[in-house]
Backbone as CSV, one residue per row, in Angstrom:
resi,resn,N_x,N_y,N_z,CA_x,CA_y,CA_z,C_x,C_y,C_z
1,UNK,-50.267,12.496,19.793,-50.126,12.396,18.359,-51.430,12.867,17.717
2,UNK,-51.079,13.316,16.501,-52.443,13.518,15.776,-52.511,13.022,14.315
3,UNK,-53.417,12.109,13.989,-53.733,11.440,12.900,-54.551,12.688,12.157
4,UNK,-54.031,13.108,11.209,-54.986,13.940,10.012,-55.430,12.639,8.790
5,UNK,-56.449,13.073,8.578,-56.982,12.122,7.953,-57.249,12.759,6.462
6,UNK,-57.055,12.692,4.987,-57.160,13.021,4.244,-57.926,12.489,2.868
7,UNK,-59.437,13.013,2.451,-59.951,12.438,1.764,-60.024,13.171,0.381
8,UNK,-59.742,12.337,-1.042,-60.141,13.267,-1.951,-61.547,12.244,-2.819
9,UNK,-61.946,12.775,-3.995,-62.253,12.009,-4.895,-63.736,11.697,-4.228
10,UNK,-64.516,12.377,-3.444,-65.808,12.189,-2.847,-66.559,11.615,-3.957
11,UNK,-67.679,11.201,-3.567,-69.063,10.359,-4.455,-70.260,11.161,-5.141
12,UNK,-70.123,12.721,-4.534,-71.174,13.320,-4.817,-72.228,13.297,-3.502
13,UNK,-73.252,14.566,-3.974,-74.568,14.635,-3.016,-75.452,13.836,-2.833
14,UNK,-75.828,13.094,-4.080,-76.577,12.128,-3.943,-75.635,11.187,-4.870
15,UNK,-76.371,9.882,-4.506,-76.209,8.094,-5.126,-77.259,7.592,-5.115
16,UNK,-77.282,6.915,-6.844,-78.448,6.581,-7.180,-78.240,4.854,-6.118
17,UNK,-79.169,4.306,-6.508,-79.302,3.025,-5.503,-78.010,1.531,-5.739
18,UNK,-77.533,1.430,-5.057,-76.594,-0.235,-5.379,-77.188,-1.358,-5.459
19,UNK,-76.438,-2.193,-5.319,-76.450,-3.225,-5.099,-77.108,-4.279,-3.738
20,UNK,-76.442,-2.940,-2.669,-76.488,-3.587,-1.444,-77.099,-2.565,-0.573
21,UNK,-77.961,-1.252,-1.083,-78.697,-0.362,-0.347,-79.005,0.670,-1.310
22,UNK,-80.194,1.211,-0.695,-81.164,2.425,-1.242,-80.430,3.688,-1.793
23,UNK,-80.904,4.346,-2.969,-79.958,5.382,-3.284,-80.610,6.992,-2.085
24,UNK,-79.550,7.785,-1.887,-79.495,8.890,-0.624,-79.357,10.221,-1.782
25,UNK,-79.810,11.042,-0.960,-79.746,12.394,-1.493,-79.086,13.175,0.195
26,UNK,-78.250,14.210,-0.243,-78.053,15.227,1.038,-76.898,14.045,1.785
27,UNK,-76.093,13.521,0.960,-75.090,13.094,1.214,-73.992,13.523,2.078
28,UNK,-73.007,13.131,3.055,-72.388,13.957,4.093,-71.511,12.932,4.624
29,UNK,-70.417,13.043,5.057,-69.313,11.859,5.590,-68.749,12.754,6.927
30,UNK,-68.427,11.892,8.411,-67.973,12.722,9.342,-66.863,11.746,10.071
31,UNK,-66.458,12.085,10.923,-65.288,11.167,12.004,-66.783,10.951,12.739
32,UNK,-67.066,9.679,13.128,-67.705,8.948,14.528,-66.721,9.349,15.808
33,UNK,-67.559,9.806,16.896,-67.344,9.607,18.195,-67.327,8.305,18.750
34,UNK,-66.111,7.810,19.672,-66.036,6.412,20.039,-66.907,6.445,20.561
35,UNK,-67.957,4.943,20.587,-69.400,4.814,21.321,-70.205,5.717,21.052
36,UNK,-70.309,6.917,19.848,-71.310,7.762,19.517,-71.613,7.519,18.587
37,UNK,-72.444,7.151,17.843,-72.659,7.174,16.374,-73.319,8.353,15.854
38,UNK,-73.742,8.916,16.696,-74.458,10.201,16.257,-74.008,11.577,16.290
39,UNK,-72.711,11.381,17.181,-71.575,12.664,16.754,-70.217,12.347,16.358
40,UNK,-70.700,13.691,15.478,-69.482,13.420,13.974,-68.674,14.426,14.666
41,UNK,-67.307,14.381,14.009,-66.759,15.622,13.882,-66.410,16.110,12.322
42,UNK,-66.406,17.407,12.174,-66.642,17.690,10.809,-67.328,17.396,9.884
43,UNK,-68.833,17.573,9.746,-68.871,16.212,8.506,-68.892,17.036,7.104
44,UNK,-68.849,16.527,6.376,-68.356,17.191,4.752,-69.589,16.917,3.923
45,UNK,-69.589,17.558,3.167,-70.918,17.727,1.391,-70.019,16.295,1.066
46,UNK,-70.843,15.479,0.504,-70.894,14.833,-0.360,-69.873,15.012,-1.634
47,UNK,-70.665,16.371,-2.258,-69.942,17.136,-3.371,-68.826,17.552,-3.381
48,UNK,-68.108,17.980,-1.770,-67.164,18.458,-1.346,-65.801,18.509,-2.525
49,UNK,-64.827,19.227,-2.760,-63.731,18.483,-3.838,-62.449,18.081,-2.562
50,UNK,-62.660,18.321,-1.351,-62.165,16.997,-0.347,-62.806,17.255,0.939
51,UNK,-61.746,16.059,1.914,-62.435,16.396,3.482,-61.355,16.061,4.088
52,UNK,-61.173,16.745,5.463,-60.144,16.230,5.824,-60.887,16.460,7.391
53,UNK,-60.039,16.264,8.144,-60.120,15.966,9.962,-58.678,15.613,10.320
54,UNK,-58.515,16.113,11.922,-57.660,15.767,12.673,-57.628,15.373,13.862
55,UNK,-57.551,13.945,14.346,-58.226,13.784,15.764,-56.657,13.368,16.768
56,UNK,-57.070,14.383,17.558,-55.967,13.934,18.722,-56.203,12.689,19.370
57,UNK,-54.926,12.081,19.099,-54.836,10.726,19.914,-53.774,10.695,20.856
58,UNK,-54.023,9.656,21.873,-52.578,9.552,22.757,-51.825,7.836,22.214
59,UNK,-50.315,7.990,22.238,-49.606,6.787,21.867,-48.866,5.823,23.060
60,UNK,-48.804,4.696,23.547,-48.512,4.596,24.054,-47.444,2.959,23.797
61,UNK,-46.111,2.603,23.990,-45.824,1.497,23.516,-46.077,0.177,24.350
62,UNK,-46.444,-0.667,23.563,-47.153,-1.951,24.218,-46.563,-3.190,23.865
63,UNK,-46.205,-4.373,24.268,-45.361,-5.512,23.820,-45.662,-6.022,22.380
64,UNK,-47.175,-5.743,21.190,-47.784,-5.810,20.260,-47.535,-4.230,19.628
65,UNK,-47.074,-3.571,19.712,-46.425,-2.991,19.390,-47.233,-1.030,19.978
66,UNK,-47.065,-0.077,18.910,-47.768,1.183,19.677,-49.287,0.709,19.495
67,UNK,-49.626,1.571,20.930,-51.289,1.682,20.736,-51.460,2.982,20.670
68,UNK,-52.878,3.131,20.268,-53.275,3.971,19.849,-54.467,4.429,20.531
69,UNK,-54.937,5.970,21.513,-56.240,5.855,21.783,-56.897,7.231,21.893
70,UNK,-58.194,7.027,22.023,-58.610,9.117,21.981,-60.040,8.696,21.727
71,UNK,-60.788,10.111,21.624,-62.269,10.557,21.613,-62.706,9.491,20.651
72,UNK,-61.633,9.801,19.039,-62.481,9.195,17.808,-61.825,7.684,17.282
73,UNK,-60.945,6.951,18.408,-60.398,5.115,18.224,-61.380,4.773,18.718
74,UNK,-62.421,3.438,17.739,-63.152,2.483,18.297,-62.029,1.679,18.415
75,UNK,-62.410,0.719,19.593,-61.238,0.407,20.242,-62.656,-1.193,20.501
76,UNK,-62.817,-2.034,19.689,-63.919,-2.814,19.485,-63.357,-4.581,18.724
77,UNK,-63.890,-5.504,19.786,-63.516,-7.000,19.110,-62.918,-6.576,17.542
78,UNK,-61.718,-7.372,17.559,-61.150,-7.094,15.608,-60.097,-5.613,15.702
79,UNK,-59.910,-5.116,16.595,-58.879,-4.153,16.120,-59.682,-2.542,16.737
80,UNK,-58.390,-1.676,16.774,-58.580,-0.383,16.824,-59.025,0.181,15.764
81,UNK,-59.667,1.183,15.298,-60.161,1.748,13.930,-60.622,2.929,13.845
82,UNK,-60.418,3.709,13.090,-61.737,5.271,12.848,-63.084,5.118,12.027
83,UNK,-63.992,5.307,12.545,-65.271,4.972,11.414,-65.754,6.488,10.817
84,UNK,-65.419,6.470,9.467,-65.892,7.587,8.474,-67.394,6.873,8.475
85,UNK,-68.151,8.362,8.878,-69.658,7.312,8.979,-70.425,8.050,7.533
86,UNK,-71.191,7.745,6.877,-72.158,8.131,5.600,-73.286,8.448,6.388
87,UNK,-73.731,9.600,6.054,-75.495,9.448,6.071,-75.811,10.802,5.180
88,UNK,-77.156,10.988,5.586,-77.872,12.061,4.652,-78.595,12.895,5.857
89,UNK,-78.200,14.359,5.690,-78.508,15.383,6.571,-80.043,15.801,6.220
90,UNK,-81.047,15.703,6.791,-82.611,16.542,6.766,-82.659,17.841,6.844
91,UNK,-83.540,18.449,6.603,-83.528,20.144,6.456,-83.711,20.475,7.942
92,UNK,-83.531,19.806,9.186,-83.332,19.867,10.362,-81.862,20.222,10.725
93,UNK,-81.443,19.400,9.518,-79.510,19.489,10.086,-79.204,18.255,10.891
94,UNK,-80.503,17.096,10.898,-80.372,15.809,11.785,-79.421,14.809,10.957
95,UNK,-78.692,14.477,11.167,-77.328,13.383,10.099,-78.117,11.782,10.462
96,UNK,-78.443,10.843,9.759,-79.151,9.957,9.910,-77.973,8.589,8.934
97,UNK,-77.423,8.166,9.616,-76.413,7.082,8.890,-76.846,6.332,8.144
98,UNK,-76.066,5.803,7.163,-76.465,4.702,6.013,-75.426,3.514,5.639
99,UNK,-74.106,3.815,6.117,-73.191,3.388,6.020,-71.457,3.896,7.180
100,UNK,-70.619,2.611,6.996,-69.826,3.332,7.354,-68.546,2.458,6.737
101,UNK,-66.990,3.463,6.802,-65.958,2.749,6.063,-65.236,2.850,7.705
102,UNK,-63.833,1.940,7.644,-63.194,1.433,9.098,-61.851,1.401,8.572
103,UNK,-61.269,2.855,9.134,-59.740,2.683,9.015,-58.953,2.197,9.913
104,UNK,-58.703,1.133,9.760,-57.909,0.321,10.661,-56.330,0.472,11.209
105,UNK,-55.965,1.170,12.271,-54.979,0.776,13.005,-53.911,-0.130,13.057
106,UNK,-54.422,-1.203,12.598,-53.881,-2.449,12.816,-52.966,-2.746,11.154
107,UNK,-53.677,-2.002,10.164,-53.354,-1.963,9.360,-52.087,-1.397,8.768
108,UNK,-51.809,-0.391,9.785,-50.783,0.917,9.598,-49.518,-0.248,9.612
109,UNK,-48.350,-0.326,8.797,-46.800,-0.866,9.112,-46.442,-0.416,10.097
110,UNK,-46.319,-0.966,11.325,-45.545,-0.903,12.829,-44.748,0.354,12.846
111,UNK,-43.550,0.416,11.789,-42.550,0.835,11.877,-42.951,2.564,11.483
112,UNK,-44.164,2.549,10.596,-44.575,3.846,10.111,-45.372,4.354,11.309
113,UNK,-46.128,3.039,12.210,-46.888,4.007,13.232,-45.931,4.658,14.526
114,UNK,-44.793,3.873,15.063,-43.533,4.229,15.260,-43.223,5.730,15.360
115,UNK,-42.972,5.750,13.978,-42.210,6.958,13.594,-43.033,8.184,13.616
116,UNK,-44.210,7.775,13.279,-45.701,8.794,13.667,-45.679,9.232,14.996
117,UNK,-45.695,8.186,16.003,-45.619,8.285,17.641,-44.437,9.491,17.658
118,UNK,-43.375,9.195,17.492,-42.601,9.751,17.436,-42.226,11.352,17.006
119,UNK,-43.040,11.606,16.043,-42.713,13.010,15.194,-44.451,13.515,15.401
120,UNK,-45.182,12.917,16.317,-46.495,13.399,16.733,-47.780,13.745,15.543
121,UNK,-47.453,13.046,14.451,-47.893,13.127,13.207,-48.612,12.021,12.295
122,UNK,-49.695,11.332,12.496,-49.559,10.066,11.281,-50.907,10.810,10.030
123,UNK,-50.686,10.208,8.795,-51.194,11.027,7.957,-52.011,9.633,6.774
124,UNK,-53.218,10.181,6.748,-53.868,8.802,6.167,-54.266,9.574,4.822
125,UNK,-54.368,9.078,3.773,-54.981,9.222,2.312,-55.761,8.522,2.016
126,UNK,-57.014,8.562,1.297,-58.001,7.580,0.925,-58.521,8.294,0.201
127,UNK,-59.171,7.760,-0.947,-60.557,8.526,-2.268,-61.591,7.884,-1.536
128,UNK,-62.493,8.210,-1.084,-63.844,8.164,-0.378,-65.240,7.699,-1.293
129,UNK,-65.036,7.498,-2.766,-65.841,7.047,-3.657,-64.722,5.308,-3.948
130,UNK,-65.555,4.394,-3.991,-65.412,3.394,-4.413,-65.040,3.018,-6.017
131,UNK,-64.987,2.179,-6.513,-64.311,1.902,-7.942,-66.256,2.489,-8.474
132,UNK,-66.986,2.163,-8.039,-68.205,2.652,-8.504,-68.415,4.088,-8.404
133,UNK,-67.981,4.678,-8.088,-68.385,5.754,-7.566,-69.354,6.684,-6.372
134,UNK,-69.723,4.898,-5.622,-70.708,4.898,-3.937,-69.356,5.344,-3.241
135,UNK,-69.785,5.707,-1.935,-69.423,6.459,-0.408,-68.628,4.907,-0.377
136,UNK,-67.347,4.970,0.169,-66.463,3.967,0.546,-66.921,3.399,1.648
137,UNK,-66.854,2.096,1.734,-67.451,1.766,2.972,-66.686,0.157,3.274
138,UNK,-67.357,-0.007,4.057,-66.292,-1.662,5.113,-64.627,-1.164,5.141
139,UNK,-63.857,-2.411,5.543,-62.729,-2.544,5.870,-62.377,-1.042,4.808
140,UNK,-61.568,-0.444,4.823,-60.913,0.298,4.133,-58.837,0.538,4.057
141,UNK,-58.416,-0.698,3.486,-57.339,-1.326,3.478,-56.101,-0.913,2.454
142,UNK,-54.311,-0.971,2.554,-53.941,-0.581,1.344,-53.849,-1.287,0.683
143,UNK,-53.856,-1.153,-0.644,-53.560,-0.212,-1.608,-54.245,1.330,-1.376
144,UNK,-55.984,1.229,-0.883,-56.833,1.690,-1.045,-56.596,3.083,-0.153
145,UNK,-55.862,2.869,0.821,-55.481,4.085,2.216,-53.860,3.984,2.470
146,UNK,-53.363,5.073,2.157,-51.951,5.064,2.656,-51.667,5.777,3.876
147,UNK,-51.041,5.475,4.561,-50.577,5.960,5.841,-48.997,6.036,6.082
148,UNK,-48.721,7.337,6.304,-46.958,7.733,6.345,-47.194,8.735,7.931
149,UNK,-45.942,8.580,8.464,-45.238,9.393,9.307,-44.755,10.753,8.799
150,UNK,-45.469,11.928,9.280,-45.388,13.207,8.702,-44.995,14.168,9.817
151,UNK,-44.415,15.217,9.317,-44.125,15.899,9.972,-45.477,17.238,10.498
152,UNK,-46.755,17.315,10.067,-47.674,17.893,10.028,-48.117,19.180,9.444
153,UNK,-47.125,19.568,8.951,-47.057,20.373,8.152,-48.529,20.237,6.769
């Protein structure tokens, strides 16, 4: 199966400072490698006007229902998940993290991950800027991420 992952509504290159961390310039969002934090796949501008990725996974059915596994499932205490990681790229091209958001697996309706298994397709939506306009980050849950069974198109 392959989960495409679909982001619009980015935060911009830079963010001035929050609440809960320092403001970044040279802003950039990527797929985490399971157990890598330091390789992304794809990672995107900040500014980008979207981002998307597609990571091959394998499905397999389990008495808790399908699992899910591959290069980019943390597969970690609390659930299966993808981590969209944040950081800010140096004029090296070195990606240095600051944050990360966790699309959860567990989250998906059974019946939609199912039908995904099935038609080799699951398809996630998310705006990647927060109600503030910071890099989305923690749990990342619906309303906030929709996930449907697609044909891949």
């Amino acid at each position: 199966m392959q989960i495409h992952i679909e982001g619009s509504e980015l935060p911009g290159r830079t963010c001035g400072p929050g609440t809960d961390f320092a403001g970044f310039d040279n802003i950039h969002v990527g797929v985490q490698r399971k157990d890598r934090p330091g390789e992304l796949l794809t990672p995107h501008p900040g500014d980008a006007p979207r981002a998307s990725w597609t990571l091959d996974c394998t499905t397999t059915p389990g008495p808790d229902g399908t699992r899910v596994a591959g290069p980019y499932i943390q597969d970690r205490l609390g659930g299966h998940f993808v981590y969209l990681s944040w950081g800010t790229v140096d004029e090296a091209g070195v990606f240095t993290m600051f944050r990360r958001a966790k699309l959860m697996i567990g989250d998906i309706d059974p019946d939609v991950l199912e039908a995904a298994a099935r038609s080799g397709h699951l398809t996630a939506r998310l705006r990647l800027s927060d109600d503030r306009g910071l890099p989305r980050c923690a749990r990342v849950r619906p309303p906030d991420i929709t996930w449907s069974a697609t044909d891949g198109a």
